[in-house]
Steps between C-alpha positions, in 0.01 A plus 500: 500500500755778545802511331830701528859575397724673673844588460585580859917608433616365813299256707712569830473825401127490455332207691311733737371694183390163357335353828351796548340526099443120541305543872269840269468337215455094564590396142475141421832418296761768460835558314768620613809610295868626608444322883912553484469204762697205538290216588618419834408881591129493340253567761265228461407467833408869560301457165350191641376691831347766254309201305720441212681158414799595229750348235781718383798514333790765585846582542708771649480851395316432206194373302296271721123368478218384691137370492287522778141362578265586757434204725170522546353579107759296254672162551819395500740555278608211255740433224723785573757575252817754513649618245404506086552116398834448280597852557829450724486849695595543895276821521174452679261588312228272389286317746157281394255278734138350445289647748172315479375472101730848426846498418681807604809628350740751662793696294723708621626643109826559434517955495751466222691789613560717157386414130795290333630393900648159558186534728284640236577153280444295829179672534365373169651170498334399863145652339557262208558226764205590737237580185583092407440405875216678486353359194560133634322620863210676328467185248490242831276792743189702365482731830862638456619831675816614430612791666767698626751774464522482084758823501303598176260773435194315300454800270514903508190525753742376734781693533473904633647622184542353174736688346743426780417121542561406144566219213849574608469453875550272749152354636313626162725403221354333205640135562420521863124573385510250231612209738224639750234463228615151394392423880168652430500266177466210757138625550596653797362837601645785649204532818505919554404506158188295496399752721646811406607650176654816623833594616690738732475186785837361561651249755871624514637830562869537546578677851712798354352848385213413692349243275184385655423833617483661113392130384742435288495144478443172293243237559755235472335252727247261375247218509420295224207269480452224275165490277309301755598760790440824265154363544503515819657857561290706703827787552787628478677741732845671589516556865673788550490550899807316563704720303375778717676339798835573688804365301273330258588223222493676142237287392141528603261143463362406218120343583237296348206306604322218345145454539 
């Protein structure tokens, strides 16, 4: 089974990018993050035609989510949930169904904006929220993915430089890691690194001073497995073609399959 997340920065902006990757690629179950949809304006049908039922979650402008499932490899999607549970917050960004014996979790995390933000403490309370959620989901489902846009660099393999992306930055900062390592407490597992130990591979490269062409990016995007599906893991990928396209998204796919 192949498995994806994708923050696609616009999905009017980018559905022919994402039909197109989806028609190449044939992914079972895929994530999408910052859709910037409202609901009514989803295109479900012109997913269905390419082979993919959905659920989603979005608003205008901003934020937004989606899972999607390939018609003819998963089943239907059950016990869908929006939103972190007792966390009142309007923002779209947390979407979760049962797709046969897996659960499947999609975030959209908060970016946070600067260290010491109104946005920055925002950031770390809805982590606090989400790592409880998760704990309950990962206590009721063994095969647990949770995946998504996590707006935080896992360590200092994944982030171009260091010295620039620091304890003190937004992304990297030492709470921001600490709350992503209490997720990792949960016996989840971060997926590219089953497979791979080094870095210089990224998922996001911001579009100014050419960014993806120097790769200066941050592999920001993941997909964590549960024990029982770290078993399972047969690789882990960043797909970078996308980002190679006309008037891409920022983000480039971040891929795993289970054997």
């Amino acid at each position: 089974m192949d498995i994806a997340s994708w923050n696609v920065n616009s999905l009017n902006a980018r559905q022919e990018h994402l039909l197109a990757w989806l028609g190449s690629r044939r992914p079972h179950l895929v994530g999408l993050q910052e859709t910037k949809l409202e609901d009514h304006r989803f295109p479900d049908a012109e997913l269905a035609a390419a082979g993919y039922r959905s659920v989603f979650a979005g608003q205008k402008t901003y934020n937004g989510v989606a899972l999607l499932g390939r018609v003819d490899a998963v089943p239907p999607f059950t016990d869908v949930r929006v939103g972190i549970p007792g966390f009142a917050d309007e923002q779209k960004r947390a979407i979760a169904a049962t797709v046969g014996d897996l659960r499947v979790v999609n975030l959209y995390v908060v970016n946070g904006q600067a260290v010491g933000s109104e946005k920055y403490d925002y950031k770390l309370r809805w982590l606090e929220a989400a790592h409880d959620w998760l704990r309950d989901e990962a206590a009721r489902h063994p095969n647990l993915v949770v995946m998504g846009d996590f707006n935080i660099a896992p360590d200092d393999r994944d982030v171009h430089d260091p010295k620039a992306w620091n304890d003190d930055s937004i992304l990297t900062s030492t709470a921001e890691r600490a709350a992503l390592r209490r997720l990792f407490a949960l016996g989840l597992a971060d997926s590219y690194r089953l497979k791979h130990e080094d870095g210089g591979v990224f998922s996001w490269w911001d579009y100014r001073a050419a960014g993806f062409r120097r790769n200066l990016g941050l592999r920001i995007d993941l997909v964590l497995l549960s024990e029982a599906l770290a078993r399972r893991c047969s690789g882990a990928s960043i797909d970078r073609e996308p980002r190679t396209w006309e008037r891409p998204s920022d983000h480039a796919p971040a891929m795993v399959t289970l054997g």
